[in-house]
N, C-alpha and C positions, 0 to 999 in steps of 0.2 A: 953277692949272693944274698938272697932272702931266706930270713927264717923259715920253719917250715909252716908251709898256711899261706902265706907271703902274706902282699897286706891284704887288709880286709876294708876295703869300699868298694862303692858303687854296687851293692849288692842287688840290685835291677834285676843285673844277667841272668844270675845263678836262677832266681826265682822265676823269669822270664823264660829262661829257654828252657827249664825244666820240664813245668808246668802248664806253655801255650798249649799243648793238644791237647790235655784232660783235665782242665781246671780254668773256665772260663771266667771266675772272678779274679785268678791271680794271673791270667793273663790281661786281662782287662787295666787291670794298677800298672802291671809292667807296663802296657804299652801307651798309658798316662802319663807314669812317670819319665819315658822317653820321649814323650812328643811334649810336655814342661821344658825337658832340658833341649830339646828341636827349637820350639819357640822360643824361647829367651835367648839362646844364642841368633838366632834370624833377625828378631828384633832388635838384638845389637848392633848388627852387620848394617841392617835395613837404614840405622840410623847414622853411620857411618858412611852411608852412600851406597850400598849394593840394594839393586831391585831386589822386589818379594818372593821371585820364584826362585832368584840363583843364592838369595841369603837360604833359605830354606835347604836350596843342594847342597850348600859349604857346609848346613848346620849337621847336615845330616851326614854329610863324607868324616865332619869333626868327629861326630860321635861317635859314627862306625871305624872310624881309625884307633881313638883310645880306647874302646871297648874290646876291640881286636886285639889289641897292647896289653890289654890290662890282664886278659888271656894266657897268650903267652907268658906276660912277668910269674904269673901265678904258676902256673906251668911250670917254666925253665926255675923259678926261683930266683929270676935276675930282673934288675930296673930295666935293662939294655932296652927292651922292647919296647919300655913307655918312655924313655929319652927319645928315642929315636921318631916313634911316634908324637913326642909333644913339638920338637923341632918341626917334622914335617906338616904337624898343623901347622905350627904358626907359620910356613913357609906357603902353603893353602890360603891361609885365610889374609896375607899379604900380598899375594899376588891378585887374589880378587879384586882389594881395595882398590892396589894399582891399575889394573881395569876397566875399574867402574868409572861412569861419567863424572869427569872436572867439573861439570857444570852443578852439580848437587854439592859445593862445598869443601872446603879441610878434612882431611882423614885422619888424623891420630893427631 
């Protein structure tokens, strides 16, 4: 069980989804600060061996899965959601690698 509040990161969303329809400067940072965190994970993947479009789709399933998690944890007041979601990324982003062309290299 999480305190009450639960924890406090990744404050993106809150100001994000609050704010996209009637505040186009703090939707503008949001949707910055999510495509920052889109890019660098793609860019990681990318350098690990997954082409540009499908590091981009992992990065983006990543994001939207702990985002979703981090959600719920706040919600429910429980980790359960972001265990379960940080598993099933790295279970995503393992099977991609597995995947990707042999011929680009060592993966981990």
């Amino acid at each position: 069980m999480l305190p009450p509040g639960g924890p406090k990161c990744l404050p993106n969303r809150a100001s994000g989804a609050t704010t996209a329809s009637t505040s186009e400067r703090l939707r503008s940072a949001s949707a910055g600060a999510f495509e920052s965190w889109f890019a660098a994970l793609a860019r990681r993947l990318v350098a690990e061996g997954l082409g540009a479009a499908r590091a981009r789709e992992i990065a983006f399933s990543t994001v939207m899965l702990l985002e979703g998690a981090f959600l719920m944890s706040r919600t429910l007041r429980s980790t359960q959601p972001m265990a379960v979601a940080g598993r099933t990324a790295v279970a995503i982003v393992e099977r991609a690698l597995d995947e990707a062309p042999a011929s680009l290299g060592p993966r981990r």
